[in-house]
Wavefront OBJ file of the C-alpha trace (Angstrom):
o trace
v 36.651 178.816 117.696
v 34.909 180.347 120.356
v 35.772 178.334 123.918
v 32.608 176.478 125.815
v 32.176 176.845 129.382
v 31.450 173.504 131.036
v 29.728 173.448 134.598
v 31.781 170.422 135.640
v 34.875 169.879 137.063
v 38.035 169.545 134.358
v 38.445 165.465 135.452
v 34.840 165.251 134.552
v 34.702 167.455 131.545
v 37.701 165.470 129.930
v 36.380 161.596 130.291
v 32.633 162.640 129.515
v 33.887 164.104 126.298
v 36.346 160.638 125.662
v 33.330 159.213 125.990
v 31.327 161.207 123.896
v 33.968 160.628 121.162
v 34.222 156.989 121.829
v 30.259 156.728 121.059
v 30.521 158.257 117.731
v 31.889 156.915 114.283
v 35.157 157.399 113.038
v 36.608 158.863 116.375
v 39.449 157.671 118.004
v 41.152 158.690 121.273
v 45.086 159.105 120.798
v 45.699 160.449 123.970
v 43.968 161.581 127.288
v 44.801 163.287 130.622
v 42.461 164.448 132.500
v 44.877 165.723 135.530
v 46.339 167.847 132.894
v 42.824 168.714 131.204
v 43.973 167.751 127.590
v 42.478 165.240 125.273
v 43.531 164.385 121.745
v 41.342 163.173 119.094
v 41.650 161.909 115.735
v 38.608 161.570 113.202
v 38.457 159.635 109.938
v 37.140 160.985 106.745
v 34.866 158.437 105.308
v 35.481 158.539 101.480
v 39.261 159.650 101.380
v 39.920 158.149 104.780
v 41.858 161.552 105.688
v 42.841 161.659 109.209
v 41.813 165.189 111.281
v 43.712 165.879 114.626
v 41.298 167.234 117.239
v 43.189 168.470 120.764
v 40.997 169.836 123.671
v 42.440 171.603 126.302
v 39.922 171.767 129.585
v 41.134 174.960 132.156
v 39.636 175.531 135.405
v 37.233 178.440 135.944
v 35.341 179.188 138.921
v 31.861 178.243 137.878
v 33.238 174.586 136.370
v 36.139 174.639 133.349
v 36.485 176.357 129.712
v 36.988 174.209 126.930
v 39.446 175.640 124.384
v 39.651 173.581 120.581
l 1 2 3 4 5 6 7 8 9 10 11 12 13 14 15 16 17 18 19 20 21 22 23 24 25 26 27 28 29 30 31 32 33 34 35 36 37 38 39 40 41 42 43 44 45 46 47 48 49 50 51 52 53 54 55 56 57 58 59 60 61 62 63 64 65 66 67 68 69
């Protein structure tokens, strides 16, 4: 995957995509920091129920932070 460059500070970046995730179906936060600039996600499949791990790591850049998957 190809990382996303976010114009927002990594604190920011990190709790507006929990939030983001917490707005959508079948998302759940397992764990967040946001001094750190890591966020781990789990998703739900809906007909097997299979569980996908999703971690985002946010790093500082100078024009905001880059968002690796």
């Amino acid at each position: 995957l190809t990382p996303l460059d976010l114009p927002l500070p990594v604190d920011e970046a990190v709790a507006a995509a929990d939030t983001a995730a917490a707005a959508t179906r079948r998302w759940r936060t397992v764990s967040m920091d946001a001094a750190a600039g890591t966020l781990h996600l789990t998703r739900t499949t809906p007909v097997f129920r299979f569980v996908d791990d999703v971690r985002l790591t946010f790093e500082p850049i100078p024009a905001g932070c880059r968002v690796h998957a």
